[in-house]
TILUM-757113 format. One line per 10 residues: their letters; for each residue x, y, z of C-alpha. Coordinates in steps of 0.001 Angstrom, whole numbers, plus 500000, padded with zeros to 6 digits. Layout:
a	X:Y:Z | ...
//
This chain:
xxxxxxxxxx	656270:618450:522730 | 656573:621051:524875 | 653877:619794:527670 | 656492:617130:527945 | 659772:619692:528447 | 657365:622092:530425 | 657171:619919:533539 | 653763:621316:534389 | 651236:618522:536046 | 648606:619009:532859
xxxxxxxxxx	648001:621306:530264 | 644569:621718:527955 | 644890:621483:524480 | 643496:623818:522093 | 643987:625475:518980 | 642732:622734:516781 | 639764:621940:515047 | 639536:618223:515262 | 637468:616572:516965 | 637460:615686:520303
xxxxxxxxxx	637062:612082:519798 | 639608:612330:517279 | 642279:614432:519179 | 642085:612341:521843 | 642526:609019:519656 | 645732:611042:517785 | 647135:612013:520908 | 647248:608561:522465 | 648525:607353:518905 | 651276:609726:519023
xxxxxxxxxx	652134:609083:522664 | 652183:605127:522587 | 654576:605425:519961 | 656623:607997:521309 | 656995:605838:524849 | 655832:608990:526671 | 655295:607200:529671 | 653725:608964:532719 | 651626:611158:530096 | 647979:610488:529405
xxxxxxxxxx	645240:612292:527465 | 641836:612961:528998 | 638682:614322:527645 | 636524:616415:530285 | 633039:617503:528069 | 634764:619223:525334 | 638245:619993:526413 | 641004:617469:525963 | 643790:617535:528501 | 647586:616559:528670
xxx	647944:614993:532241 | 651227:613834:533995 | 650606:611144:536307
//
């Protein structure tokens, strides 16, 4: 992922056409598995972000 390599403190993500709901459920699915600890997804309205905590 390159929000992970990037080092930035969050990043919105776009260029999809799921969901909301379900881009935010994938995301966390993806980053459970992947141990990304530190890195959480957040919804805000319509935009999902990438945060670092």
């Amino acid at each position: 992922m390159d929000f992970i390599e990037s080092g930035e403190k969050s990043a919105l993500v776009e260029g999809t056409d799921r969901k909301p709901v379900t881009l935010v459920q994938g995301l966390r699915k993806v980053l459970e598995s992947e141990e990304s600890n530190g890195i959480r997804v957040v919804q805000r309205g319509m935009e999902t972000y990438l945060v670092r905590e």
